[in-house]
TIRO-2110 file (N, C-alpha, C; in Angstrom, 1 decimal):
// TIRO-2110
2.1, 34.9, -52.6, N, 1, A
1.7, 34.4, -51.3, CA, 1, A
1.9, 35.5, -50.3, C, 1, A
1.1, 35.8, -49.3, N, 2, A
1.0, 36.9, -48.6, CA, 2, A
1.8, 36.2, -47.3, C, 2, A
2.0, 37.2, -46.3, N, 3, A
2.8, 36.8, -45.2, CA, 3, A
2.2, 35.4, -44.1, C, 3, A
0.5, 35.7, -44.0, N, 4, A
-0.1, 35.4, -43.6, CA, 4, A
-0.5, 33.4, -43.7, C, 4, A
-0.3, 33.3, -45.3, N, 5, A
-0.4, 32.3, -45.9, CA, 5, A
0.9, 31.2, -45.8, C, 5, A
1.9, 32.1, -45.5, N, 6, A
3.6, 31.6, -45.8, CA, 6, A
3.5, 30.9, -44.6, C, 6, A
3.0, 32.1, -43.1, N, 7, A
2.8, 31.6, -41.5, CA, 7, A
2.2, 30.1, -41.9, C, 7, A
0.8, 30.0, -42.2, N, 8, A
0.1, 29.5, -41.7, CA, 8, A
0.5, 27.8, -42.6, C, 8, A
0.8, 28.1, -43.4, N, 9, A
1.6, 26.8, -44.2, CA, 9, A
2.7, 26.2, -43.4, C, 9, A
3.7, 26.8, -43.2, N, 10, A
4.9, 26.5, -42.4, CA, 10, A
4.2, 26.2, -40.9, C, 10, A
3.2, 27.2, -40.8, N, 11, A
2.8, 26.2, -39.2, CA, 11, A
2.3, 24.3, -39.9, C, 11, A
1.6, 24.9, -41.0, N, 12, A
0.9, 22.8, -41.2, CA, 12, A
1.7, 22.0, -40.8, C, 12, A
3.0, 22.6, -41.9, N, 13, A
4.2, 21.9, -42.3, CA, 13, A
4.6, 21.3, -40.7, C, 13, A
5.1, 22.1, -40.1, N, 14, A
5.9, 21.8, -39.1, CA, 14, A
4.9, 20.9, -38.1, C, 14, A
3.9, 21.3, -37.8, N, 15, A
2.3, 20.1, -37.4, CA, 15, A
2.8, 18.9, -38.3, C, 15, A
2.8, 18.7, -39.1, N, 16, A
2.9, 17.5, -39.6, CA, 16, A
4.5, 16.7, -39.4, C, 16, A
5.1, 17.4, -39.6, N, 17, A
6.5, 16.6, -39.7, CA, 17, A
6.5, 16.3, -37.9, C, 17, A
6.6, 17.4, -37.1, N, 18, A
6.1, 16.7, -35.9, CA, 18, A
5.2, 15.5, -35.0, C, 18, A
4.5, 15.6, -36.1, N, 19, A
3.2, 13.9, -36.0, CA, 19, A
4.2, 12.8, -36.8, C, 19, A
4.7, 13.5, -37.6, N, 20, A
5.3, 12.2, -38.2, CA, 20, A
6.6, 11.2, -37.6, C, 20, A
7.4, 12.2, -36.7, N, 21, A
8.4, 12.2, -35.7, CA, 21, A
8.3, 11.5, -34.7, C, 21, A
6.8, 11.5, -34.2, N, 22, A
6.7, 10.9, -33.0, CA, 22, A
6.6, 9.2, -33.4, C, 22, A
7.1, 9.1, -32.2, N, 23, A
7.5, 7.3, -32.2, CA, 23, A
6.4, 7.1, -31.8, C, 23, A
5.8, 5.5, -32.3, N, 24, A
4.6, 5.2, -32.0, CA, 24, A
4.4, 4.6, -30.6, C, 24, A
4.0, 4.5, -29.9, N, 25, A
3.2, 4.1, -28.3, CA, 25, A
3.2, 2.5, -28.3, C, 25, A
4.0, 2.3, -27.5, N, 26, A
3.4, 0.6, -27.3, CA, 26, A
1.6, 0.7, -27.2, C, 26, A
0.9, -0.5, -27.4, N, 27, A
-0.1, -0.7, -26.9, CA, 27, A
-0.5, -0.8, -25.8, C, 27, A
-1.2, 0.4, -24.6, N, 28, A
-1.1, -0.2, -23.5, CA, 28, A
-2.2, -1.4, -22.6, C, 28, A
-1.8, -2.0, -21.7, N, 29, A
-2.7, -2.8, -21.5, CA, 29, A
-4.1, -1.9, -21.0, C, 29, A
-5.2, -2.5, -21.4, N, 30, A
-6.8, -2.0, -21.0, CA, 30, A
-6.9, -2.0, -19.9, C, 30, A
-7.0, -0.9, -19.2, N, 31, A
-7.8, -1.0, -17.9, CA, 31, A
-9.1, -1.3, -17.3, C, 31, A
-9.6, -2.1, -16.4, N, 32, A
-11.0, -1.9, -16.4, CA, 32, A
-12.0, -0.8, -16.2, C, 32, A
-12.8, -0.4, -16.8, N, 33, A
-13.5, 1.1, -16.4, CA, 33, A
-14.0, 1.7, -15.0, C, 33, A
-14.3, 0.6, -14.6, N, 34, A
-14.7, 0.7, -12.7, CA, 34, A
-16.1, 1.1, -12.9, C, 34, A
-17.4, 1.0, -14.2, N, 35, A
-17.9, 1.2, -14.2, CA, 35, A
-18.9, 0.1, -14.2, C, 35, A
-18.6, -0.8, -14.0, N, 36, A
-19.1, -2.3, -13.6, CA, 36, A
-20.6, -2.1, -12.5, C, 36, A
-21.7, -3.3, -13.3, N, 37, A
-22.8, -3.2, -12.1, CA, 37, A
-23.1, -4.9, -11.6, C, 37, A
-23.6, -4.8, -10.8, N, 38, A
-24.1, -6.0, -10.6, CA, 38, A
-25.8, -5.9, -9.7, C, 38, A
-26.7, -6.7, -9.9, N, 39, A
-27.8, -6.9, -9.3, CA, 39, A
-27.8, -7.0, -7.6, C, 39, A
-28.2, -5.6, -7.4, N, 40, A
-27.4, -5.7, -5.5, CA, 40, A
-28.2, -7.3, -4.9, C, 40, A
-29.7, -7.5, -5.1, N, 41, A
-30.4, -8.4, -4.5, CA, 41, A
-29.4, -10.0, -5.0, C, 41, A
-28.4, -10.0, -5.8, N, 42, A
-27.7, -11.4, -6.2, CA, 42, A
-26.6, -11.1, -5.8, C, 42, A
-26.3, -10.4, -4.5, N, 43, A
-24.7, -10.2, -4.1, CA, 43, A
-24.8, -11.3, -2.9, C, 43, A
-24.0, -12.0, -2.8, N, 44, A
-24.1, -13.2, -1.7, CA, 44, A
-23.3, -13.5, -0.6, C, 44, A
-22.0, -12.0, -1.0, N, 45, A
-21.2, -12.1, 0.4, CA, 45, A
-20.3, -10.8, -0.4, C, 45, A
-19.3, -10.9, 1.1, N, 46, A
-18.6, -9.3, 0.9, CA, 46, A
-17.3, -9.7, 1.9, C, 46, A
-16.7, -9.3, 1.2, N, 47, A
-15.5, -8.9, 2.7, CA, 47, A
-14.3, -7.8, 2.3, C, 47, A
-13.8, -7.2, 3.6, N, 48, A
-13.2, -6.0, 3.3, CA, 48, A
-12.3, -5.9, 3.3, C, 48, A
-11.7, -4.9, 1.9, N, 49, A
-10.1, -5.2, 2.1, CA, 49, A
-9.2, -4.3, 2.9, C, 49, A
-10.2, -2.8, 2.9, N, 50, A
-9.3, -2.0, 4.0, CA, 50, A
-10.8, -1.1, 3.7, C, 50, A
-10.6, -0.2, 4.7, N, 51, A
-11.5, 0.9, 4.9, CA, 51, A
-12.4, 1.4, 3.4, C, 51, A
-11.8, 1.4, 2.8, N, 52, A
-12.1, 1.9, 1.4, CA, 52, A
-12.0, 0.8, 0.5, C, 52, A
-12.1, -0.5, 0.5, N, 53, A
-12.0, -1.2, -0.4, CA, 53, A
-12.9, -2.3, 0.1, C, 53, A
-13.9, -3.2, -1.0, N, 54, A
-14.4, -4.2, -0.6, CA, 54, A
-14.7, -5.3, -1.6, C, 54, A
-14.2, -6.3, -1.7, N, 55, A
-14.6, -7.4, -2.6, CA, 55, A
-16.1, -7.7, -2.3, C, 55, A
-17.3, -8.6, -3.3, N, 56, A
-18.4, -8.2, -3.3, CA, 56, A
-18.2, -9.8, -4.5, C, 56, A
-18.9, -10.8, -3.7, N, 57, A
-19.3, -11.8, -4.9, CA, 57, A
-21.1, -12.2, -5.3, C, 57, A
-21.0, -12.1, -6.4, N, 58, A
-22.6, -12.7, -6.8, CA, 58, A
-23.2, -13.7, -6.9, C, 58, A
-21.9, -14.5, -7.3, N, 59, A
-21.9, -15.9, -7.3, CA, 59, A
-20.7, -16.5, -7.0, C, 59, A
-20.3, -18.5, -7.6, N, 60, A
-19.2, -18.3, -7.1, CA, 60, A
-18.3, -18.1, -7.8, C, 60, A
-18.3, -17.4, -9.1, N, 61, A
-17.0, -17.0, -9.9, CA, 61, A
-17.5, -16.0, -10.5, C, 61, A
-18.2, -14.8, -9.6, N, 62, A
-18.5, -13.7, -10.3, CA, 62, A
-18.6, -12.7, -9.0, C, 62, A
-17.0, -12.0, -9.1, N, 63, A
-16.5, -10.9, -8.0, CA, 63, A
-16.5, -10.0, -8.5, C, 63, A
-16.4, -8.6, -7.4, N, 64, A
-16.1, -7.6, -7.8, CA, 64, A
-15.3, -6.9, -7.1, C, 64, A
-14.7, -5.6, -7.5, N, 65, A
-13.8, -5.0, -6.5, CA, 65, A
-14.8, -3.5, -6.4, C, 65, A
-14.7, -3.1, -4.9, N, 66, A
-16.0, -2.0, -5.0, CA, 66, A
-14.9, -0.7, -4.2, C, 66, A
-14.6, 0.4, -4.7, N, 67, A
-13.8, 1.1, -4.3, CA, 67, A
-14.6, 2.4, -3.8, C, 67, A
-14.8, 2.8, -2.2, N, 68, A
-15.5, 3.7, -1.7, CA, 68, A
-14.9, 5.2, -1.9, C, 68, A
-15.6, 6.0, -1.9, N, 69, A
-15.6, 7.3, -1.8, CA, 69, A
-14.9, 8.2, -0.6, C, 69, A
-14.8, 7.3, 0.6, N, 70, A
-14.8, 7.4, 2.0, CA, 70, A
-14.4, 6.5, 2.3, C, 70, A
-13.7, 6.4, 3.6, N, 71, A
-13.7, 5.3, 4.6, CA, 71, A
-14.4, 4.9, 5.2, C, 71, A
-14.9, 3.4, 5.1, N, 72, A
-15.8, 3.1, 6.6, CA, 72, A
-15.3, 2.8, 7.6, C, 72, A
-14.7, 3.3, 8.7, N, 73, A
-13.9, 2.6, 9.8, CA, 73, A
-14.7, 1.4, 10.4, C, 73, A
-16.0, 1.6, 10.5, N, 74, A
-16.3, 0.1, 11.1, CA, 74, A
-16.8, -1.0, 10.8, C, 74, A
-16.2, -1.1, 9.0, N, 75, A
-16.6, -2.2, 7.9, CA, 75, A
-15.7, -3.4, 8.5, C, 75, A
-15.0, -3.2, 9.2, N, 76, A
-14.2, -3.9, 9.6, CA, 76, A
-14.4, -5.1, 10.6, C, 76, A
-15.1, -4.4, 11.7, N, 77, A
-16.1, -5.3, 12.5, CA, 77, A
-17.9, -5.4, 12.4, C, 77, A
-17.9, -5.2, 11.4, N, 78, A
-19.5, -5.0, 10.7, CA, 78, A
-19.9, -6.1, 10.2, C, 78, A
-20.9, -6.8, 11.2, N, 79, A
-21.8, -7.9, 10.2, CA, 79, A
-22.5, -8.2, 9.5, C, 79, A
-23.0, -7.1, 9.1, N, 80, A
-23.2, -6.8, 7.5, CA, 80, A
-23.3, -5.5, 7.3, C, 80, A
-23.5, -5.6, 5.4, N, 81, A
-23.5, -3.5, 5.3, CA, 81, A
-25.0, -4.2, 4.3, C, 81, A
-25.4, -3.0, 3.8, N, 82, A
-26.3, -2.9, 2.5, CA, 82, A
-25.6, -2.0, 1.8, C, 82, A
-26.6, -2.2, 1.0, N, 83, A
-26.1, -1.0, -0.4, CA, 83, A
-27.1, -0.5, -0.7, C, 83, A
-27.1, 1.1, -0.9, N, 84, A
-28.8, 2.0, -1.6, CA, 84, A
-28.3, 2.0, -2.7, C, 84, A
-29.3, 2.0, -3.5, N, 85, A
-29.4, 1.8, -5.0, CA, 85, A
-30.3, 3.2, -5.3, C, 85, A
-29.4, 3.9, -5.7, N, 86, A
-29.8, 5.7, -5.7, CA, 86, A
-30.7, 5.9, -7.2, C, 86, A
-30.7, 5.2, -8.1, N, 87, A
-31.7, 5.5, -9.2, CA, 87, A
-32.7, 4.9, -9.5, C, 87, A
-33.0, 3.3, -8.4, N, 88, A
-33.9, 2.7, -8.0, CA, 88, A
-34.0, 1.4, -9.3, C, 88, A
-32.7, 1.5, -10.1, N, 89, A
-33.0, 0.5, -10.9, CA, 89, A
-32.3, -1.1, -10.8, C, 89, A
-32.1, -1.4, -8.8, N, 90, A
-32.1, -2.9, -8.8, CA, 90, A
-30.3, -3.1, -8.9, C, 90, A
-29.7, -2.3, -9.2, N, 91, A
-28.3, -2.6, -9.6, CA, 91, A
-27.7, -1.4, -8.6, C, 91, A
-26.3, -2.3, -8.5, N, 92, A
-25.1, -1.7, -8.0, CA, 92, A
-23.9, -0.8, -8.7, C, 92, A
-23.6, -0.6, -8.5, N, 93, A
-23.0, 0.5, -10.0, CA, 93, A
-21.6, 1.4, -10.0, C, 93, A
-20.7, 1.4, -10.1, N, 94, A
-19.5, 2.3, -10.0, CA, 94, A
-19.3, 3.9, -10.6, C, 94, A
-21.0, 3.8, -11.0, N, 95, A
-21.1, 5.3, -11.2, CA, 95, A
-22.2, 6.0, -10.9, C, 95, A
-23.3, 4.9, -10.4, N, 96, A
-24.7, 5.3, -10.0, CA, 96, A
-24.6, 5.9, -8.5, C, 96, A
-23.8, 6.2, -8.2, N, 97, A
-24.0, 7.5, -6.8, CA, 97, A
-24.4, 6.5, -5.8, C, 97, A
-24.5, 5.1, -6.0, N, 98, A
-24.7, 3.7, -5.3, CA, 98, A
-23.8, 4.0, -4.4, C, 98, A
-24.4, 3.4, -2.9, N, 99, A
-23.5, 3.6, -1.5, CA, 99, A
-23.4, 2.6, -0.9, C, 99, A
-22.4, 2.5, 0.0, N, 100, A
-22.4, 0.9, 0.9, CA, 100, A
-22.8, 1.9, 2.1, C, 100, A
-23.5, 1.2, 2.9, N, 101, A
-24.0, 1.7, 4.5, CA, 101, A
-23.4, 0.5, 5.4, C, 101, A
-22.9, 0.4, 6.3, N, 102, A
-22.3, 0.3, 7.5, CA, 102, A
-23.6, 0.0, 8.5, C, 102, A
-24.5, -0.7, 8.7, N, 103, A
-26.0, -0.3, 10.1, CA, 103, A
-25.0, -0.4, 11.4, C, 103, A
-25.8, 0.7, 12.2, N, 104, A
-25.5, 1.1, 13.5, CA, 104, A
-23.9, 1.1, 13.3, C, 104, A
-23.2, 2.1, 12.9, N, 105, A
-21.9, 2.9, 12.6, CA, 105, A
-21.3, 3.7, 13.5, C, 105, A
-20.9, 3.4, 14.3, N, 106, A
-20.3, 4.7, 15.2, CA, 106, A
-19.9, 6.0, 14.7, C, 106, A
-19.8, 6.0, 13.3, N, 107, A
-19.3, 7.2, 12.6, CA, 107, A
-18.9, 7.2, 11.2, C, 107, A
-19.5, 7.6, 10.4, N, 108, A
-19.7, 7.9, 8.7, CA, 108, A
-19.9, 6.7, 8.4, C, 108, A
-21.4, 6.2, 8.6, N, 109, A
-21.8, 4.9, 8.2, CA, 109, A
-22.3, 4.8, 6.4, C, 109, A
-21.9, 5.7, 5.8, N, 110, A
-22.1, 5.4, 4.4, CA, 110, A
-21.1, 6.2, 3.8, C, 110, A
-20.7, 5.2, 2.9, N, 111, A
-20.0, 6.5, 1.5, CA, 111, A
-20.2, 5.2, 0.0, C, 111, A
-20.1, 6.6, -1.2, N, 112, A
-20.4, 6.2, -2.3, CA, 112, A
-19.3, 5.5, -2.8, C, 112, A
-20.1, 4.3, -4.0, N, 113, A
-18.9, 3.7, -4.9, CA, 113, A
-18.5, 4.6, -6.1, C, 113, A
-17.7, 4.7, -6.1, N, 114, A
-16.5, 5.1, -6.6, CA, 114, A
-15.9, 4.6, -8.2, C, 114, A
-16.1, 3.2, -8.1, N, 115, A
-15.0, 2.2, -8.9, CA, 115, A
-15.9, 0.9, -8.4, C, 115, A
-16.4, -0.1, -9.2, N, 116, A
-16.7, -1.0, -9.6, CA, 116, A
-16.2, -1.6, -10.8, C, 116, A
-15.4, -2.6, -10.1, N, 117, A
-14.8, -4.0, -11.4, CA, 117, A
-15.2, -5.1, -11.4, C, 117, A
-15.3, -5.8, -12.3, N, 118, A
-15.6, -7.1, -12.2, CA, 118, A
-13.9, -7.8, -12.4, C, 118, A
-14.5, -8.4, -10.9, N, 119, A
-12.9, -9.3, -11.1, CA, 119, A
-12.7, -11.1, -12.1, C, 119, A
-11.6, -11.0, -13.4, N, 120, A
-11.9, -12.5, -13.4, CA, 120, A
-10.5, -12.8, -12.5, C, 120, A
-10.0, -14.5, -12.4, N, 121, A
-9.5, -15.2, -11.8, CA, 121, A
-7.9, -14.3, -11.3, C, 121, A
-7.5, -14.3, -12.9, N, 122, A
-6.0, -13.3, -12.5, CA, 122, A
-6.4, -12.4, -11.8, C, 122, A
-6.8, -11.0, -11.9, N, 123, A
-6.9, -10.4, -11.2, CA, 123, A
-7.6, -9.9, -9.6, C, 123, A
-8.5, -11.2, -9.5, N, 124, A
-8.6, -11.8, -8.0, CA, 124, A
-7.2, -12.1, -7.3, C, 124, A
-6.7, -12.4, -8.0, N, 125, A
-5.1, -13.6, -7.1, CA, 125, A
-4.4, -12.3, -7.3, C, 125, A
-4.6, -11.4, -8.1, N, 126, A
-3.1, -9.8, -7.9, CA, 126, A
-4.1, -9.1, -6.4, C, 126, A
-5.5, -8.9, -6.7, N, 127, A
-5.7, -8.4, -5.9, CA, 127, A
-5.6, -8.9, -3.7, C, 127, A
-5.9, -10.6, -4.0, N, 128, A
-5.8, -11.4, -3.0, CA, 128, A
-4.0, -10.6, -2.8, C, 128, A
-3.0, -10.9, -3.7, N, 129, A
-2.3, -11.1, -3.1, CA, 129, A
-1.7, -9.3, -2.3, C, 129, A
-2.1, -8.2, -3.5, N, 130, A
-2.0, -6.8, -3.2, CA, 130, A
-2.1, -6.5, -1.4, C, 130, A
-3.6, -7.3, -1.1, N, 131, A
-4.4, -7.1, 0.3, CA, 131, A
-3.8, -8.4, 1.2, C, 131, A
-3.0, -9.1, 0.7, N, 132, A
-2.2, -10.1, 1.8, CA, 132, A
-3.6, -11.2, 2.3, C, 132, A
-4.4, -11.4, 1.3, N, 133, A
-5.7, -12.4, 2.4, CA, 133, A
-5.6, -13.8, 1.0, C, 133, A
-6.3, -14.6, 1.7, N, 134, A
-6.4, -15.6, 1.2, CA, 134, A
-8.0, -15.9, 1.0, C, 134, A
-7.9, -16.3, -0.5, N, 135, A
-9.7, -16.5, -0.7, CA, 135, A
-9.8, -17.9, -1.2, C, 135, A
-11.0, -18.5, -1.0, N, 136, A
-11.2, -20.0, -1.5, CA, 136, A
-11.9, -20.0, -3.1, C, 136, A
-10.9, -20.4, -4.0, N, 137, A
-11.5, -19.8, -5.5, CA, 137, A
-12.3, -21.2, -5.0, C, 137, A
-13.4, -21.0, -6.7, N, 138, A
-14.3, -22.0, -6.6, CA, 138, A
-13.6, -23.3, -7.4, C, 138, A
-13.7, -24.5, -6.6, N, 139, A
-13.5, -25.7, -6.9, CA, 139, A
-13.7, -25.7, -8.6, C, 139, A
-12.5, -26.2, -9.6, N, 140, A
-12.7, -27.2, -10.6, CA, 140, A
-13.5, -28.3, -10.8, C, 140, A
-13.7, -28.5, -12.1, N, 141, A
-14.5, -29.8, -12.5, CA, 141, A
-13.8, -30.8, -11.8, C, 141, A
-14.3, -31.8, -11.4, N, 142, A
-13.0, -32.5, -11.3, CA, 142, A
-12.7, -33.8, -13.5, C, 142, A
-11.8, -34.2, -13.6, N, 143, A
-11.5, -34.2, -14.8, CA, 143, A
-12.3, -35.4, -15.7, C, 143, A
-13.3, -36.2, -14.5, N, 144, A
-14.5, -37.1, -15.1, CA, 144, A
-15.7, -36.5, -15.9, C, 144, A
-15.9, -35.4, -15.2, N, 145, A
-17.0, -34.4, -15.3, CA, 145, A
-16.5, -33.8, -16.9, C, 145, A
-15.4, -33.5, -17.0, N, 146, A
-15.2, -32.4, -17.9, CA, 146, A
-14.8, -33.2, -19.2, C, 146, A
-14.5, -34.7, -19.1, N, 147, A
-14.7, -36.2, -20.3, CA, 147, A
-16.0, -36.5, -20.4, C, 147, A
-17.0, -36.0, -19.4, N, 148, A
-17.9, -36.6, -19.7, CA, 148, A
-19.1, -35.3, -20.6, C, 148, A
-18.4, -34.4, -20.4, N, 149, A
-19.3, -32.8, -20.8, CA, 149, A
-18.4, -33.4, -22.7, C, 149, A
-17.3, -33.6, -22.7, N, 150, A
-16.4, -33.6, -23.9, CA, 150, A
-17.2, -34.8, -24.9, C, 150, A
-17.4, -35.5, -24.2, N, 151, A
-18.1, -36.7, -24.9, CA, 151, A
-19.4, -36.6, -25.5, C, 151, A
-20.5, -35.9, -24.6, N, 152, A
-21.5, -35.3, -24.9, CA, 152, A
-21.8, -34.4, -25.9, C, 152, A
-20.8, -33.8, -25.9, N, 153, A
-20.9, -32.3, -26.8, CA, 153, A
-20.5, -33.0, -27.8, C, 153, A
-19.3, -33.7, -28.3, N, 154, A
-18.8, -34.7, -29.6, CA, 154, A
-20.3, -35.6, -30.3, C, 154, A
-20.7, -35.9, -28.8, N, 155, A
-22.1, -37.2, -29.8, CA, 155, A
-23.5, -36.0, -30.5, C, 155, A
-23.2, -34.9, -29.6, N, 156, A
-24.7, -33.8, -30.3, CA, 156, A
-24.2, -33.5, -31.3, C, 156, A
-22.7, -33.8, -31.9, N, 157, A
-22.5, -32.5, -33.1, CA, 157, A
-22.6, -33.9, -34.1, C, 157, A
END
């Protein structure tokens, strides 16, 4: 065995005993990708959580979190914004170079999204609570409705 061979073995070696050494990783929890779209023409309200942040619903239990590129300083008192849809394909997008506009802005009336999530229930209520605001989730069945969906489904099967 040449010198070269002896190195390059003892490097494997020690490569491997060091993989084998390592303690394993908890599993961490999954983050969302922020790469979330939604149909801009089915967005049905908005409101903002700071300069750079904006909740964005489509329906009534289908949110998003839209995280800007920029600040809009005057999303704040703004009666409404739009969104350009930069590849022209109808959607909103956390990676399509998609922008929120600000009309009639006193100053930097557009910046890009950034981060697009879709929010479900839990992380609406971390986010409500993160931004200190209060939102009206959407009403429950009430528990006639949901005996009477139970009963239905029981007599079709």
């Amino acid at each position: 065995m040449n010198s070269k061979q002896l190195t390059l073995s003892t490097l494997m070696l020690w490569t491997s005993l060091g993989m084998a050494a390592e303690p394993t990783k908890p599993a961490a929890a999954t983050k969302p990708d922020g790469n979330a779209c939604a149909w801009f023409n089915s967005i049905d309200d908005w409101r903002e959580l700071d300069d750079r942040n904006l909740l964005v619903w489509v329906s009534r239990n289908e949110f998003y979190h839209l995280e800007l590129s920029a600040p809009l300083f005057d999303i704040g008192t703004a009666e409404s914004i739009a969104f350009v849809d930069h590849n022209h394909d109808g959607r909103v997008c956390g990676f399509g170079m998609d922008e929120v506009v600000v009309p009639r802005s006193s100053m930097f009336g557009s910046a890009t999204i950034i981060n697009m999530t879709r929010l479900d229930e839990t992380s609406l209520a971390q986010l409500a609570d993160q931004y200190h605001i209060k939102l009206r989730m959407p009403k429950p069945k009430p528990a006639a409705e949901n005996a009477k969906a139970a009963t239905s489904d029981a007599a079709a099967k």
